[in-house]
Backbone as a chain_set.jsonl record, in Angstrom:
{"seq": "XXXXXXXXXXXXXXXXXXXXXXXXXXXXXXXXXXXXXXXXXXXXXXXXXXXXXXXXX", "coords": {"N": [[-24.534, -77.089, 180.609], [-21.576, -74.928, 179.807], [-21.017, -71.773, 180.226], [-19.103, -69.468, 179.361], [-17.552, -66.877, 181.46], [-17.172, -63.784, 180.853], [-19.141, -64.029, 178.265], [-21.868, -64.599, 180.151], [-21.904, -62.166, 181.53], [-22.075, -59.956, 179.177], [-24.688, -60.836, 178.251], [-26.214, -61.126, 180.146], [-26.256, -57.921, 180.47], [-27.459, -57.025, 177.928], [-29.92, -58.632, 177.784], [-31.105, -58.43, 180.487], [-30.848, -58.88, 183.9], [-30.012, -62.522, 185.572], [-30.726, -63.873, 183.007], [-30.296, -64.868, 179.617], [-31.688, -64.676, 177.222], [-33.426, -62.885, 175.385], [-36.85, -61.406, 175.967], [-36.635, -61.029, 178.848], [-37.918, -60.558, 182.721], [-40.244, -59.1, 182.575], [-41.347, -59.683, 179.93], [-41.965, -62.604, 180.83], [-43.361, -62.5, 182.628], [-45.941, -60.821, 181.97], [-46.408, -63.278, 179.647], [-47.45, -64.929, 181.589], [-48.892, -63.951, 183.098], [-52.543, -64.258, 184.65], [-52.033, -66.892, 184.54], [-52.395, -69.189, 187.182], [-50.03, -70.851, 189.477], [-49.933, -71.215, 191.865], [-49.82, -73.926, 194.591], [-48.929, -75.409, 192.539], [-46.262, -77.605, 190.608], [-43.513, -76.805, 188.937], [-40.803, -77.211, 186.501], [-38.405, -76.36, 185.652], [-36.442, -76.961, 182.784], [-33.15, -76.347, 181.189], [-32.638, -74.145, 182.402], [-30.6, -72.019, 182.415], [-29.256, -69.408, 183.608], [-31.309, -68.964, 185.489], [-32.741, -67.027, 186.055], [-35.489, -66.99, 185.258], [-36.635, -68.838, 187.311], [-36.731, -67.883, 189.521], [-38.301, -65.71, 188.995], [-40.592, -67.665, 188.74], [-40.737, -68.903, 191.493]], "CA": [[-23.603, -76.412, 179.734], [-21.359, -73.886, 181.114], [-20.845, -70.869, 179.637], [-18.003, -68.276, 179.693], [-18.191, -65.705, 182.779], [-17.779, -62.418, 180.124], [-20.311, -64.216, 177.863], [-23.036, -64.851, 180.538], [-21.711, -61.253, 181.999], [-22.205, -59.294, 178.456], [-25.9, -61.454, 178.227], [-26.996, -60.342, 181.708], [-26.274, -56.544, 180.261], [-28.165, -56.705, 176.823], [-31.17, -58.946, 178.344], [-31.307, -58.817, 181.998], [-30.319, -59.819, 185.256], [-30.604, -63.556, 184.753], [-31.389, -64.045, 181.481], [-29.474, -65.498, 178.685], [-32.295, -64.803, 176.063], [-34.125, -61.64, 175.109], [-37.496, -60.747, 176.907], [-36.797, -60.72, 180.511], [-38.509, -61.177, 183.73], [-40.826, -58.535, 182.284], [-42.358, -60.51, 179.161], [-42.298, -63.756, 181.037], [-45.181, -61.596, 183.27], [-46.662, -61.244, 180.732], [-46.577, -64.624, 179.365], [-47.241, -66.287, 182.475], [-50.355, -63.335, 183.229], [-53.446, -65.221, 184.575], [-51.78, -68.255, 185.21], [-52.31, -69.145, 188.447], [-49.338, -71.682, 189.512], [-49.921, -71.709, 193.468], [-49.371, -75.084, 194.67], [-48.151, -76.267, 191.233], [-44.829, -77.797, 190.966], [-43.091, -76.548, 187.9], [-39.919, -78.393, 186.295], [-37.757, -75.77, 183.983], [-35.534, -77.894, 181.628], [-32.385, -75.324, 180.883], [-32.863, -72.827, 183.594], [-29.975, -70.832, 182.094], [-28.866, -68.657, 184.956], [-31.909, -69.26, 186.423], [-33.535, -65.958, 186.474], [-37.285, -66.998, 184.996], [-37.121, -69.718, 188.17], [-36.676, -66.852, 190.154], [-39.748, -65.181, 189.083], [-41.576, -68.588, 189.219], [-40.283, -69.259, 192.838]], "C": [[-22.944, -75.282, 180.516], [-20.931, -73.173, 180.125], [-19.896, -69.919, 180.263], [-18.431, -67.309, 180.436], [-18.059, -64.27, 181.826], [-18.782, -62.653, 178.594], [-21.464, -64.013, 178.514], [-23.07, -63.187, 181.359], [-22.555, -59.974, 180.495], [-24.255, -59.555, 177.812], [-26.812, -60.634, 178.831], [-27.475, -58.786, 180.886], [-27.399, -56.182, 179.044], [-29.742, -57.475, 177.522], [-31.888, -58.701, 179.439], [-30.695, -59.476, 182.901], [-30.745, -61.434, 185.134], [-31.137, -64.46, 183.953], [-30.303, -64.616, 180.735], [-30.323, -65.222, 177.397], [-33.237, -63.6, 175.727], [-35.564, -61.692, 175.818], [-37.708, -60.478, 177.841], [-37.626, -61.129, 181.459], [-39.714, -60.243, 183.441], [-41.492, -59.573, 180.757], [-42.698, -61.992, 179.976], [-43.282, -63.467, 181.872], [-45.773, -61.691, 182.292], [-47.588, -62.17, 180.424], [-48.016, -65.169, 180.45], [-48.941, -64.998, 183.22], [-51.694, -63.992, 183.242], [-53.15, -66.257, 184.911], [-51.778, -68.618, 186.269], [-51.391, -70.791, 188.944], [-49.246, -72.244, 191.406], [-49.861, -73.224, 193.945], [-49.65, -75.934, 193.703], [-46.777, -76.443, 191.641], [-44.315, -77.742, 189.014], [-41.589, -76.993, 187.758], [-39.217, -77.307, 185.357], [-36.704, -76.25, 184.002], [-34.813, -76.509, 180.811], [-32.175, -74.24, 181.319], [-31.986, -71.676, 182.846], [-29.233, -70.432, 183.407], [-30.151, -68.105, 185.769], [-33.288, -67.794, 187.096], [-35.295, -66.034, 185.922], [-37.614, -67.703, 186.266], [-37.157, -68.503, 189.119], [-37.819, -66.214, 190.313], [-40.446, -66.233, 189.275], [-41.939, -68.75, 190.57], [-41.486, -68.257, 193.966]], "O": [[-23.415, -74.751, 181.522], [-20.463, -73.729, 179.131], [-19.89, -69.624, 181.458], [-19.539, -66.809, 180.244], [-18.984, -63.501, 182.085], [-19.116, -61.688, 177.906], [-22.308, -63.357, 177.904], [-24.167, -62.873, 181.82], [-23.489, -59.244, 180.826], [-24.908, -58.727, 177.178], [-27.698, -59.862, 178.464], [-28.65, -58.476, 180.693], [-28.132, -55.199, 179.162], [-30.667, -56.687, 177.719], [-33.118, -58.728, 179.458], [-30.075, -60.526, 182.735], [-31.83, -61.648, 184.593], [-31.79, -65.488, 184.136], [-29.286, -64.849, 181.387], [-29.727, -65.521, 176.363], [-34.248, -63.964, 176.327], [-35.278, -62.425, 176.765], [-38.69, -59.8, 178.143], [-38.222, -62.168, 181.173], [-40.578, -60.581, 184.251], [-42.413, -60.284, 181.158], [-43.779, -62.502, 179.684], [-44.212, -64.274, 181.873], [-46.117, -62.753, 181.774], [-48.803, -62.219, 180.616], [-49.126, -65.609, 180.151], [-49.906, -65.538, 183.762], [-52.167, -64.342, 182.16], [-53.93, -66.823, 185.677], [-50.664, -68.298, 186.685], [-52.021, -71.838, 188.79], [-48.723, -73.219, 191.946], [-49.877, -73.779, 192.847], [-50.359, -76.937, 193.782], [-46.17, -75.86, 192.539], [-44.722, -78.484, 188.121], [-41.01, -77.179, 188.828], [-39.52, -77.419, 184.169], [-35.929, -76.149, 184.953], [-35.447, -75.764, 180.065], [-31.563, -73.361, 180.712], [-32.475, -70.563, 182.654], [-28.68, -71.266, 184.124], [-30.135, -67.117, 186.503], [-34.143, -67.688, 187.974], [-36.137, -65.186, 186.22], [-38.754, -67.46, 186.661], [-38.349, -68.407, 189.412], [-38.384, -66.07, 191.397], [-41.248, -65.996, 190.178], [-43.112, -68.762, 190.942], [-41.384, -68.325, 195.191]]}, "num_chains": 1, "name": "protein.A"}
């Protein structure tokens, strides 16, 4: 899907760098706290602008 550049611009500002959806690269810590993903291979379906793969990476 592609989304408008002062949509995914006005996004960025209210959520985060990379984001498209409210809690950030800060709850997905969180979340993802304990999980240990080291040579896992993880698959995200809708990346967005890509900023949770970012923290996965």
């Amino acid at each position: 899907m592609h989304y408008p550049k002062n949509l995914t611009h006005a996004l960025e500002i209210i959520w985060g760098e990379g984001m498209l959806s409210p809690g950030g690269l800060e709850r997905l810590a969180d979340i993802l706290e304990g999980t240990d993903l080291s040579g896992r291979r993880v698959l995200d379906i809708g990346s967005g602008l890509g900023g949770i793969d970012i923290l996965l990476a």
